[in-house]
C-alpha positions as CSV (number, residue, x, y, z in Angstrom):
1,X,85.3,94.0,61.1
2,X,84.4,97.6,61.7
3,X,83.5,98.3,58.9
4,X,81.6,94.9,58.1
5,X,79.1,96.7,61.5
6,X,78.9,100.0,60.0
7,X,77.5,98.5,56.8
8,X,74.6,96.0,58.7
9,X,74.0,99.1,60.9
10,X,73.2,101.5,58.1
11,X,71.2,98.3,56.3
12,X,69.5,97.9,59.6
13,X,68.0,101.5,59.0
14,X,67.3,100.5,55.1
15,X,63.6,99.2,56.0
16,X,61.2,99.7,52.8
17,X,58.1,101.1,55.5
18,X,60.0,104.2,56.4
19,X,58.0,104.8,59.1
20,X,60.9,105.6,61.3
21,X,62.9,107.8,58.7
22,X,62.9,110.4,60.8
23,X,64.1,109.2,63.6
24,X,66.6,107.4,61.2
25,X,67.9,110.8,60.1
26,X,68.1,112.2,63.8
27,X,70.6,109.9,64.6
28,X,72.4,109.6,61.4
29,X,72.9,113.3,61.2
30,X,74.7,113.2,65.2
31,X,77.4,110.4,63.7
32,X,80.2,112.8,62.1
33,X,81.4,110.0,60.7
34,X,79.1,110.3,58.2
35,X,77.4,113.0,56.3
36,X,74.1,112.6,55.3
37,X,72.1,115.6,54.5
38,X,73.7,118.7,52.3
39,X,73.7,121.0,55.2
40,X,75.3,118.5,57.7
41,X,72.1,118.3,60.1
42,X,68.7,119.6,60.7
43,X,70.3,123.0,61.9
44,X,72.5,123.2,58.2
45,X,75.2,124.6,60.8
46,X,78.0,122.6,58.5
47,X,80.0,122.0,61.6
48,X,81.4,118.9,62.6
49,X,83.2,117.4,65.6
50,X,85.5,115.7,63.8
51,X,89.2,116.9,65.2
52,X,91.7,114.6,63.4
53,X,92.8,117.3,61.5
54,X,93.7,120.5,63.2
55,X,95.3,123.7,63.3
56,X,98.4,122.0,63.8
57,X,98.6,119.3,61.6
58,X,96.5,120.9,58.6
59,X,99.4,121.9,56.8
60,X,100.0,118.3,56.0
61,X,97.0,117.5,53.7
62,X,97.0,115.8,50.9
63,X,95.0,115.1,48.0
64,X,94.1,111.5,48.9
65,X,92.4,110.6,45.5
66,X,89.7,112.4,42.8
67,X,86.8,111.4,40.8
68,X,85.8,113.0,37.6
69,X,82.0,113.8,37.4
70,X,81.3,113.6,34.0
71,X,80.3,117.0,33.2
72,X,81.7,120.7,32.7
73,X,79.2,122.9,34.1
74,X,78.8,124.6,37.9
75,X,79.4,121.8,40.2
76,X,77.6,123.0,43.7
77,X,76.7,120.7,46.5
78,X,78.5,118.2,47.7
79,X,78.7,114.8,48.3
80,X,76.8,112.4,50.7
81,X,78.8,109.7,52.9
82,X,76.4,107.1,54.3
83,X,78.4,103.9,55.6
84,X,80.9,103.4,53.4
85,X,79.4,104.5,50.3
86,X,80.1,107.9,49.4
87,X,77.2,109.8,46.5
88,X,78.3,111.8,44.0
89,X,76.4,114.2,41.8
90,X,77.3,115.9,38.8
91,X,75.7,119.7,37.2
92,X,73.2,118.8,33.9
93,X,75.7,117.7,31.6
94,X,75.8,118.6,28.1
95,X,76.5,115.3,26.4
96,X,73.3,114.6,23.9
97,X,72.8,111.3,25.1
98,X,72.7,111.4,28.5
99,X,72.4,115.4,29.7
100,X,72.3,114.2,33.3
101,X,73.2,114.8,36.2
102,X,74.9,111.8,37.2
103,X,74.7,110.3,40.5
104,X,77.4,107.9,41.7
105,X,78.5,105.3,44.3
106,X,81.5,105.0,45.2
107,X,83.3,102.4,47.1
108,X,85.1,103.8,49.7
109,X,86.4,100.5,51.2
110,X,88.5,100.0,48.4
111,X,91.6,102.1,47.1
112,X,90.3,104.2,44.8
113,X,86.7,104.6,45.5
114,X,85.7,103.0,42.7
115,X,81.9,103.0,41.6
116,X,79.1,100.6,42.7
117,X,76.5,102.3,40.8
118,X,75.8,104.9,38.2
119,X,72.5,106.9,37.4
120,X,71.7,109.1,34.6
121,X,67.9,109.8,34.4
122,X,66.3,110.9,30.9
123,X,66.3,114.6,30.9
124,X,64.8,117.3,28.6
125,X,67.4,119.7,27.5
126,X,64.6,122.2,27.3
127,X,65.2,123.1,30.4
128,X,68.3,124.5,30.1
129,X,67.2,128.0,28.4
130,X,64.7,128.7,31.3
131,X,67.5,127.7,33.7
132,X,68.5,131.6,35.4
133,X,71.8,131.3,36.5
134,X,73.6,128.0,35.1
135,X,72.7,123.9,35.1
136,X,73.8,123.7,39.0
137,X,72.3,120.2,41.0
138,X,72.7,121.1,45.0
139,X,73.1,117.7,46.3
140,X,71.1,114.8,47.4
141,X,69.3,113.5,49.9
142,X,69.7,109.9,52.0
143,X,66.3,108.5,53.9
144,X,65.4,104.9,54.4
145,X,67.5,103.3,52.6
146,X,67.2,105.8,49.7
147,X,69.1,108.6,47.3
148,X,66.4,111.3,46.7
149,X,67.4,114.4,44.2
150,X,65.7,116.8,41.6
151,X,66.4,117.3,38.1
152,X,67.0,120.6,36.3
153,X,63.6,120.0,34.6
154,X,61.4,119.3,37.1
155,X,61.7,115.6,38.1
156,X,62.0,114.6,41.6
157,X,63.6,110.7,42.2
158,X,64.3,108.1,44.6
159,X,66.9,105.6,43.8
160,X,68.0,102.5,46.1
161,X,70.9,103.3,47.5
162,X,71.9,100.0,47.6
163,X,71.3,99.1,43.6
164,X,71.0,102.7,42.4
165,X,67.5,101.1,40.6
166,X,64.1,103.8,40.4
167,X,61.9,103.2,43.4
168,X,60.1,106.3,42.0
169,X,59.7,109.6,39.8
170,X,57.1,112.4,39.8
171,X,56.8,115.6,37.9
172,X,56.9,118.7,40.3
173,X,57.9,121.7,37.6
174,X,57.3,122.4,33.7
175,X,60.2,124.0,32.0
176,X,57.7,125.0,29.4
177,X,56.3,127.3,32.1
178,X,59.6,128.6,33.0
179,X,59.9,126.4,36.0
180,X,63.2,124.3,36.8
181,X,64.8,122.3,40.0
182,X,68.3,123.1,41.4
183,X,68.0,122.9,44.9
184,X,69.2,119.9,47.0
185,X,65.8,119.7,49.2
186,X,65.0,118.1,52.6
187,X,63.8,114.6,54.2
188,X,61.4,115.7,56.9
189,X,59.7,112.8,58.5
190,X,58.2,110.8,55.9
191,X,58.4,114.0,53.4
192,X,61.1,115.0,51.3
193,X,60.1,118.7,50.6
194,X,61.6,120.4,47.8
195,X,60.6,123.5,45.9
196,X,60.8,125.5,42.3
197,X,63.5,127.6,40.6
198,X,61.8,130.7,37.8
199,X,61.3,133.8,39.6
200,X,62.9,135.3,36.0
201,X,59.7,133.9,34.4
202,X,57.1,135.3,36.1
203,X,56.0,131.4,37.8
204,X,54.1,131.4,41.2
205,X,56.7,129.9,43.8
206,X,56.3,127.1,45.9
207,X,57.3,124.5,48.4
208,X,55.4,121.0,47.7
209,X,56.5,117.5,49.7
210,X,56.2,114.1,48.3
211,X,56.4,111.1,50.3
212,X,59.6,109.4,50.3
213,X,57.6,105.8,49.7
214,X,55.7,106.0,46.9
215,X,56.6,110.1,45.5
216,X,52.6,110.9,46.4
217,X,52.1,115.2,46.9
218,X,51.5,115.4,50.6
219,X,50.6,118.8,50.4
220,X,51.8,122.5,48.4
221,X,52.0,125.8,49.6
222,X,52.5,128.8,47.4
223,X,54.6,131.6,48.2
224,X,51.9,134.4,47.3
225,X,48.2,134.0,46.7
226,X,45.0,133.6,48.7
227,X,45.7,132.4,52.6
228,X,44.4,129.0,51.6
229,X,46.9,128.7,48.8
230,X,49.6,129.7,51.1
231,X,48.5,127.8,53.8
232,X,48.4,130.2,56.6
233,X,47.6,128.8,60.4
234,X,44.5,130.3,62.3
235,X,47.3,131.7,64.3
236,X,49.9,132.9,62.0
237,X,52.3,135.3,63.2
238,X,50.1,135.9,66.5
239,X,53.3,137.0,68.2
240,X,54.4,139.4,65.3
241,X,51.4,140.4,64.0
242,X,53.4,143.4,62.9
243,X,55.1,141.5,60.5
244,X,51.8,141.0,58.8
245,X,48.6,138.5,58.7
246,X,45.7,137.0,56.8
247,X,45.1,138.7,53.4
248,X,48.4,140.0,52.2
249,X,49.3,137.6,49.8
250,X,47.1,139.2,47.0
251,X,46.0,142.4,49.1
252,X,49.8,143.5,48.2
253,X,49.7,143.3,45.0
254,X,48.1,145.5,42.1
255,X,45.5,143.5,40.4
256,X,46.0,140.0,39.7
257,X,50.0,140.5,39.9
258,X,50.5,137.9,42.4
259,X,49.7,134.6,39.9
260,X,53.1,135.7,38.1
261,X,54.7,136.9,41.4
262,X,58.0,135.3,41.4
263,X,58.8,134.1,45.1
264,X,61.1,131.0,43.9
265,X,61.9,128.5,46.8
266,X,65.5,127.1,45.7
267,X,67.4,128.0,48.6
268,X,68.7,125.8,51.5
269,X,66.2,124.3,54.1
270,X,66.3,123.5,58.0
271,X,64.3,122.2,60.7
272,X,63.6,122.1,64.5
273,X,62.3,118.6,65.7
274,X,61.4,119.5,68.7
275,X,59.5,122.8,67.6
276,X,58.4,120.6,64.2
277,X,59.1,123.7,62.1
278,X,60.9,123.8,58.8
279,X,62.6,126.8,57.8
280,X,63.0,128.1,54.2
281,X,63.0,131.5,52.2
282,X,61.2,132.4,49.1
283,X,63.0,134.5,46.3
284,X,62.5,137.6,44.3
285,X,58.7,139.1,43.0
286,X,58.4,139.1,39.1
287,X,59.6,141.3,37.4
288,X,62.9,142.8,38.4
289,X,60.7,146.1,37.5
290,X,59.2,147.3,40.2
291,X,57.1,149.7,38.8
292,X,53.9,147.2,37.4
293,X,53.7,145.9,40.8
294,X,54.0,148.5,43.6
295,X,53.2,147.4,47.0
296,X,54.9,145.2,49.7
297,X,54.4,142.4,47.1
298,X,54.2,139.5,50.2
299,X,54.9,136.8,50.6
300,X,58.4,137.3,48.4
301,X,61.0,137.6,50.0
302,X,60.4,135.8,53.4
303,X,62.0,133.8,55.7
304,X,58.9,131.3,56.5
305,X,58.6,128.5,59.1
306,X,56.2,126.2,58.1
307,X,54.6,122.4,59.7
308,X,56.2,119.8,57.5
309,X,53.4,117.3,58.4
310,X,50.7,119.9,56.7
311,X,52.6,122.6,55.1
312,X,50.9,125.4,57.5
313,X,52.9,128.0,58.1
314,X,53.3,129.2,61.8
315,X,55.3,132.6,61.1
316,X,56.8,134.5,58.2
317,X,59.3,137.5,58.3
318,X,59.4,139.5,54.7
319,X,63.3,141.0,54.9
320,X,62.5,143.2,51.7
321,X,59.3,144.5,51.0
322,X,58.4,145.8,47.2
323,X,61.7,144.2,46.1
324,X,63.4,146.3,43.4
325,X,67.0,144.8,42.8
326,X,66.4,140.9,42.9
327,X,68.3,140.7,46.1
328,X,66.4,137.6,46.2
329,X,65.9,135.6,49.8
330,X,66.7,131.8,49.7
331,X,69.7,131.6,51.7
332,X,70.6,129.2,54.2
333,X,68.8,129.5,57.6
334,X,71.3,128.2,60.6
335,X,69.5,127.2,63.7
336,X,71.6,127.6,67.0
337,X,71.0,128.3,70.5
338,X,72.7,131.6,71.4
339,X,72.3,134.4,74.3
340,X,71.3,137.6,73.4
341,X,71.1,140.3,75.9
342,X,72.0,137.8,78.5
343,X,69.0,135.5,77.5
344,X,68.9,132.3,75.9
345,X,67.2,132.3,72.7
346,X,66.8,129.5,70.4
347,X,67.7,131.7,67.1
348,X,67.8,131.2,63.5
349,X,70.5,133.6,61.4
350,X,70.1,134.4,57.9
351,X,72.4,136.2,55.6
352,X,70.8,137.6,53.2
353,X,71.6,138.7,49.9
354,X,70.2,142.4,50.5
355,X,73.4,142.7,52.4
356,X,71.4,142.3,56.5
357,X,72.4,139.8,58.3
358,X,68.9,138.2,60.4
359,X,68.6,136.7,64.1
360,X,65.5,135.9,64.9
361,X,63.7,134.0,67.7
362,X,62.7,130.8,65.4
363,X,59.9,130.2,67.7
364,X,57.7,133.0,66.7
365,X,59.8,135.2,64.4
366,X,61.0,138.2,66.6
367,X,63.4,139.9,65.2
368,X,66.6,140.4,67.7
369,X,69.3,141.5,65.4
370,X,69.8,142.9,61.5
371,X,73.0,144.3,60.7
372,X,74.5,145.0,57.4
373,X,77.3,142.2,57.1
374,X,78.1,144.1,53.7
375,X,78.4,148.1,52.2
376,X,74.7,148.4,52.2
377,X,73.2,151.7,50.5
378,X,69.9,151.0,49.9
379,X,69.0,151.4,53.4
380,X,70.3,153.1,57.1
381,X,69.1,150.1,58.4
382,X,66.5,147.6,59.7
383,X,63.7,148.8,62.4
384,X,63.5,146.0,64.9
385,X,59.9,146.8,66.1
386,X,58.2,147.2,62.4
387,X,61.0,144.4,61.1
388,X,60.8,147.4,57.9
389,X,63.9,148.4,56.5
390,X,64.8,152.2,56.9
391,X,65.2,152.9,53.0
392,X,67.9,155.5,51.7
393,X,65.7,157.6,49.1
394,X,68.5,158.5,47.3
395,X,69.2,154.8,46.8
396,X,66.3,152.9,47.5
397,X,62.6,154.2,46.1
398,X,64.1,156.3,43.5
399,X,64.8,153.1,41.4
400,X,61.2,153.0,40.5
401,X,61.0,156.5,39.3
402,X,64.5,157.0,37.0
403,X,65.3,155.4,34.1
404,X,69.0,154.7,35.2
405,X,70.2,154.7,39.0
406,X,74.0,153.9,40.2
407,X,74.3,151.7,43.1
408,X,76.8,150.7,45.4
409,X,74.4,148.0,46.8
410,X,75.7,143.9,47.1
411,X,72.8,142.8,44.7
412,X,75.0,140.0,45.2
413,X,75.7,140.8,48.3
414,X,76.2,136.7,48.7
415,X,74.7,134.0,46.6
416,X,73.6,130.5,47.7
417,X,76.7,129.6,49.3
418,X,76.0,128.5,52.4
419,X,78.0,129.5,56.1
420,X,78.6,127.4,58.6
421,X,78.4,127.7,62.0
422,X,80.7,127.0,65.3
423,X,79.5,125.9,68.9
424,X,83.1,126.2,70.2
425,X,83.6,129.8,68.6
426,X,80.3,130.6,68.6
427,X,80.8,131.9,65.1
428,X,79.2,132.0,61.8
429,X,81.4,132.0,58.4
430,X,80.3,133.3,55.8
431,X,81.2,133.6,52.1
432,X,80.1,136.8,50.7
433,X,80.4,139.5,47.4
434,X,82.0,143.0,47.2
435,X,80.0,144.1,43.5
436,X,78.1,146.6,43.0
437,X,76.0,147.6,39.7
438,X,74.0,150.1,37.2
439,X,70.2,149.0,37.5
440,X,67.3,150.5,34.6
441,X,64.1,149.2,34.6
442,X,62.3,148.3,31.6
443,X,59.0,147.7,30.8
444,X,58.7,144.1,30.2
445,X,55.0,141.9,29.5
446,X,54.3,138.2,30.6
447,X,54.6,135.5,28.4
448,X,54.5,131.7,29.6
449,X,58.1,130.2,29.5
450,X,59.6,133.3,28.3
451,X,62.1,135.8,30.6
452,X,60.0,138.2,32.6
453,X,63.5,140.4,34.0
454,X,62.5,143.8,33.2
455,X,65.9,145.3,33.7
456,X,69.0,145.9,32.5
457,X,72.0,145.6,34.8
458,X,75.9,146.1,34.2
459,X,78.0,144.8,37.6
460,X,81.4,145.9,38.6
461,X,83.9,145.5,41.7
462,X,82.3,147.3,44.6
463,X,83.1,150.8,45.4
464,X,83.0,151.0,48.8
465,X,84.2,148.4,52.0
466,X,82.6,147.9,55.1
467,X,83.2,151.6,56.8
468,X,82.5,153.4,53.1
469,X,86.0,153.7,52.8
470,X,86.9,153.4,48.8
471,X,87.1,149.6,48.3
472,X,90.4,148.6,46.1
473,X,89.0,145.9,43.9
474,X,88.7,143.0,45.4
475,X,85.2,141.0,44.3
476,X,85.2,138.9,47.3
477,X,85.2,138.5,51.1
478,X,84.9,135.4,53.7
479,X,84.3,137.0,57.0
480,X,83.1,135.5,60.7
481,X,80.7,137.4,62.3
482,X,78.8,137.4,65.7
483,X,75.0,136.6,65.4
484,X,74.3,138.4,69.0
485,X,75.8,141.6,68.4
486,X,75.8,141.8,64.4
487,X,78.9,142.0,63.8
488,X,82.6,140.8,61.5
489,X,85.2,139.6,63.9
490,X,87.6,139.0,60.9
491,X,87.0,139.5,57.2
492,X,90.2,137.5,54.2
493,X,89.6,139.2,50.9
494,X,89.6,137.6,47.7
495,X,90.1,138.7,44.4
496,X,87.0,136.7,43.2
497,X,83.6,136.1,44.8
498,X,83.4,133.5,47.7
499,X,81.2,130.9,45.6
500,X,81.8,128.3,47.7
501,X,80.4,126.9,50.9
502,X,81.9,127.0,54.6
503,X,82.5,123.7,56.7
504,X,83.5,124.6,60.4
505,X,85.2,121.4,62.2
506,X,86.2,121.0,66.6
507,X,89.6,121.3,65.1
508,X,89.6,125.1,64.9
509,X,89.9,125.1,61.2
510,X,87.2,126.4,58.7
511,X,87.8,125.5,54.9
512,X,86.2,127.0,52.1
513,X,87.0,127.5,48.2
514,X,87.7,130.1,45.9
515,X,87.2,130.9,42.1
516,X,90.2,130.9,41.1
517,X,90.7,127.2,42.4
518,X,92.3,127.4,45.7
519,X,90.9,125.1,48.5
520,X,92.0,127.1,51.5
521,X,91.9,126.2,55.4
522,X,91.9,129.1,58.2
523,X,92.0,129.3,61.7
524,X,88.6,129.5,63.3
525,X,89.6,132.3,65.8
526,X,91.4,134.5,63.3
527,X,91.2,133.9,60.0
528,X,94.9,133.1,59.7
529,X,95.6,131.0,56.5
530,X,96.9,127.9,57.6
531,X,96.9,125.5,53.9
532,X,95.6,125.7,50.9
533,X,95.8,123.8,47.9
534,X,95.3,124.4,44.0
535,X,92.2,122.8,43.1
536,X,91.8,121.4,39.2
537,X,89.1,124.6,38.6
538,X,88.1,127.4,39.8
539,X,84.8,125.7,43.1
540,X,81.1,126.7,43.9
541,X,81.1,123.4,46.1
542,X,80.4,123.1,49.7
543,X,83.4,121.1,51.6
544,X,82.5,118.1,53.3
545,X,84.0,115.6,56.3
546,X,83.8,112.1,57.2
547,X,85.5,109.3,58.7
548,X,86.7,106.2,56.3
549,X,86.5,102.3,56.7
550,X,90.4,103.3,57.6
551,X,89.4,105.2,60.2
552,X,91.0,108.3,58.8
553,X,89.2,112.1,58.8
554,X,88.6,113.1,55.3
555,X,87.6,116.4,53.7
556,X,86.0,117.0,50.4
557,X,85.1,119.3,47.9
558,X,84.1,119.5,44.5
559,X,85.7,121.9,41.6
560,X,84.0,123.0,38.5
561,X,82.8,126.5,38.4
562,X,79.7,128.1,37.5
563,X,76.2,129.3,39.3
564,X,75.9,133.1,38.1
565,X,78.8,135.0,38.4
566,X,81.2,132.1,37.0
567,X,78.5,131.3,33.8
568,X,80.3,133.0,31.6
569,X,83.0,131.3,31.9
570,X,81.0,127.6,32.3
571,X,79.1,128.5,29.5
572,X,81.5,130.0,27.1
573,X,79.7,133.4,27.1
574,X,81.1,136.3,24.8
575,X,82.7,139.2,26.2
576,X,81.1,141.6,24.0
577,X,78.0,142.0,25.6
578,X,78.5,143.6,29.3
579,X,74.6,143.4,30.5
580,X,75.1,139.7,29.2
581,X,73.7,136.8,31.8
582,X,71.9,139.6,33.9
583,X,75.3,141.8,34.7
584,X,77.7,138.6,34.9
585,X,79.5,139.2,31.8
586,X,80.8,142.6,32.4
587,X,81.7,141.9,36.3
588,X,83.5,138.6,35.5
589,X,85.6,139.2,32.2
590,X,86.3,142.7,33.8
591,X,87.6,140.8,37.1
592,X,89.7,138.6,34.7
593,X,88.0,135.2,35.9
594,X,88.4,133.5,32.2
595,X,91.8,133.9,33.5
596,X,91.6,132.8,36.6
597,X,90.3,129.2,35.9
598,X,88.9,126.9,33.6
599,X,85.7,124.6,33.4
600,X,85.7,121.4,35.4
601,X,84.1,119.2,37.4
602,X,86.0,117.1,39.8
603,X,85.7,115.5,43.1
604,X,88.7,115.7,45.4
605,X,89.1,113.8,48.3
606,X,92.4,114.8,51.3
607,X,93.9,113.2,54.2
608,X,96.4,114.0,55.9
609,X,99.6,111.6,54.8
């Protein structure tokens, strides 16, 4: 009989006007029994309350069941729990009739979960070429009684959740242009606002919404460009104007520089109801090469906060001006309400992948705290009244004028695995990369649909730890760390980069995966292992909970690996080529991960029994 409720419940929110899908979410997103949006909630804190499982009893979970996706390549995301329907996504497949990704129901009333509904949508393979950093999908969307996703090349859909049946499809990237789709998105209001993976082809980013009725463009906003293209408000960044103003996004660039200027937006997104602000970050400038394109090249790598009902942007913090080692930008942005010198701030924290760890007033985009959470070399640190970072010449500038420059710096410091956040600990935990790497620029020219890089890069385990100390190997770290202070409370090493996302529960334990396949549990406080378990593959999935029809606390993950680091394995890369895959070749092989795990793509469901 429960469960009979749940369902009319959720079909009571199913209406066809949407008007209300916001509000729908808002409460949705508060019932942990359910998991609706990829990063949990509006504040992508991947926390829940749910406390059936904890620090005592975690040792006795089990793998309740597993679904295979259908495909071999990086599975990241995770799956969607609405009701009693659980959605599944695959990676792009490579199967020549139907290259994917599939989307799934599944049935969780029944033993099993056996599928309602499956979708494949007609794809062009085309896009796989101009895909960076391997066919990854990360996750799906739930809104008025629909599943809304992207497509590798460029399609965004909505299916009825109910049938699985096209309600609608629009074009929002050309792969012939070196644009793709692999992020998961967000349902703001009536807007499902997605953006564009290509910074490696020299595209123009940007973050566009549709309407989650009938797919219409409610309105784009570019990353670089004239003000009107990037939609700047009359009062943008009025409380920082430090941080920079009207005019910048060409003004910054040499020439015309800016209409190939990189600036991808296919990172994680959040929003503040109350403030009506979504938060995102745009990626590297084009090329990798810093040298055609000196200057602070805005608005790259920024955190923005933009108006989801017009796509004006309120405030914008660039973390690294005149990028020079794609650290890229698009990480998650976790919105919490912390004290900070004994004031309460309503903060968003940002790890980024130049190694700084962000706080920020979310408000107005006052920068409170930036910390290296990493080894960092390129710089001493960040200035908290300019928002600059203080660059090491030795490390930092000098890239543009040698042909060759060693570098301890974490140009993957982290990749788009998101943390997760704790109100009881007050925590964040974070999956992050010990590599460093050789960088040379080369002179590269712009071609439509064709790589615009401009470098040559050969990665290795990093050299250093935390205090500078010499490191001994290890490729990976999952620490927690304290947004007010900027600081690690506890750091677990791993022997291969933590790919995988955090989920944070009221039970005190954390989970998160591993390369080399292990699903592993820790205690919030600590980091003490508690359980783990040997996945099927090596996992760049994000670990999800819910409650069943049964009534029983579940946690999933998915296994299959892949995204950059792991491609060469996915993708069945050779090992004779080092600089192969942008620098993943030589860091992988040499760390032994074709050893470590196999492809996959699997779902996998525990309990405790």
């Amino acid at each position: 009989m429960k469960c009979r409720n749940w369902v009319a419940l959720v079909a009571a929110f199913s209406f066809s006007g949407g008007a209300f899908a916001n509000d729908e979410l808002l409460g949705l997103q508060k019932d942990d029994k359910q998991w609706v949006m990829a990063g949990k909630n509006y504040s992508a804190n991947r926390y829940s309350t749910l406390a059936q499982v904890t620090t005592a009893n975690v040792k006795q979970l089990k793998e309740a069941w597993s679904f295979s996706l259908g495909a071999l390549r990086g599975h990241e995301g995770a799956p969607l729990v609405v009701g009693s329907t659980m959605y599944a996504h695959s990676s792009f497949s490579d199967s020549e009739s139907s290259p994917g990704p599939h989307i799934y129901a599944l049935d969780l009333t029944k033993e099993g979960a056996p599928i309602k509904w499956t979708y494949t949508p007609k794809t062009d393979k085309r896009a796989v070429p101009v895909a960076c950093c391997d066919v990854v999908q990360r996750g799906l969307n739930y809104a008025a009684g629909k599943i809304l996703f992207n497509t590798l090349d460029g399609q965004v859909i909505a299916l009825d959740a109910g049938t699985g049946k096209e309600v609608w499809k629009i074009k929002n990237a050309n792969p012939q242009n070196g644009e793709t789709m692999t992020m998961a998105g967000l349902v703001v209001k009536n807007n499902f606002i997605v953006g564009v993976s290509g910074g490696e082809f020299g595209i123009r980013g940007w973050v566009a919404a549709y309407n989650i009725n009938d797919g219409k463009q409610a309105w784009k906003a570019y990353s670089m460009g004239p003000d009107e293209d990037v939609k700047l408000a009359a009062d943008f960044n009025s409380a920082n104007p430090q941080h920079g103003q009207k005019g910048l996004g060409t003004s910054t660039w040499p020439g015309e520089q800016w209409k190939i200027g990189g600036g991808s937006t296919w990172g994680w997104y959040s929003y503040d109801p109350e403030l009506n602000l979504f938060y995102y970050s745009t990626g590297n400038p084009g090329t990798w090469n810093p040298t055609p394109r000196k200057g602070d090249n805005k608005w790259s790598m920024t955190i923005f906060a933009r108006n989801p009902d017009t796509g004006e942007a309120k405030w914008a913090y660039q973390m690294t001006p005149w990028d020079a080692w794609d650290y890229d930008g698009v990480n998650e942005h976790q919105l919490a309400d912390l004290t900070i010198g004994g004031k309460p701030v309503k903060a968003l924290v940002h790890f980024d992948r130049n190694g700084f760890g962000y706080t920020l007033d979310r408000t107005n985009g006052t920068l409170l705290v930036a910390k290296p959470f990493v080894y960092v070399n390129w710089a001493t640190g960040i200035d908290l009244k300019t928002g600059r970072p203080i660059e090491d010449p030795a490390n930092a500038r000098s890239r543009a004028r040698t042909p060759r420059t060693s570098a301890l710096a974490p140009w993957v410091a982290r990749t788009s695995s998101p943390s997760a956040y704790s109100p009881k600990t007050g925590l964040f935990y974070v999956p992050t990369n010990n590599m460093c790497m050789n960088y040379e620029g080369v002179e590269v020219k712009y071609q439509s649909g064709a790589p615009y890089v401009g470098a040559n890069v050969l990665m290795m385990p990093g050299r250093a730890d935390m205090t500078g100390a010499p490191s001994d190997g290890h490729v990976g770290d999952f620490i927690a760390w304290d947004a007010t202070t900027g600081k690690r409370v506890w750091t677990l090493k791993e022997a291969q980069p933590v790919w995988s996302g955090a989920l944070a529960t009221a039970g005190g334990v954390v989970f998160y995966a591993t390369l080399d396949g292990w699903f592993k549990a820790v205690d919030d406080k600590t980091g003490a292992l508690l359980w783990k378990h040997k996945l099927a593959a090596g996992s760049i999935g994000n670990p999800m909970t819910y409650v069943g029809p049964d009534g029983k606390q579940y946690v999933a993950i998915y296994s299959g690996p892949g995204g950059w680091y792991a491609a060469p394995v996915a993708a069945n890369l050779s090992k004779d080529d080092p600089f192969g895959a942008l620098g993943a070749v030589g860091v992988a092989f040499g760390a032994n991960l074709d050893k470590a795990t196999s492809v996959g793509g699997t779902l996998h469901v525990f309990s405790i029994q």
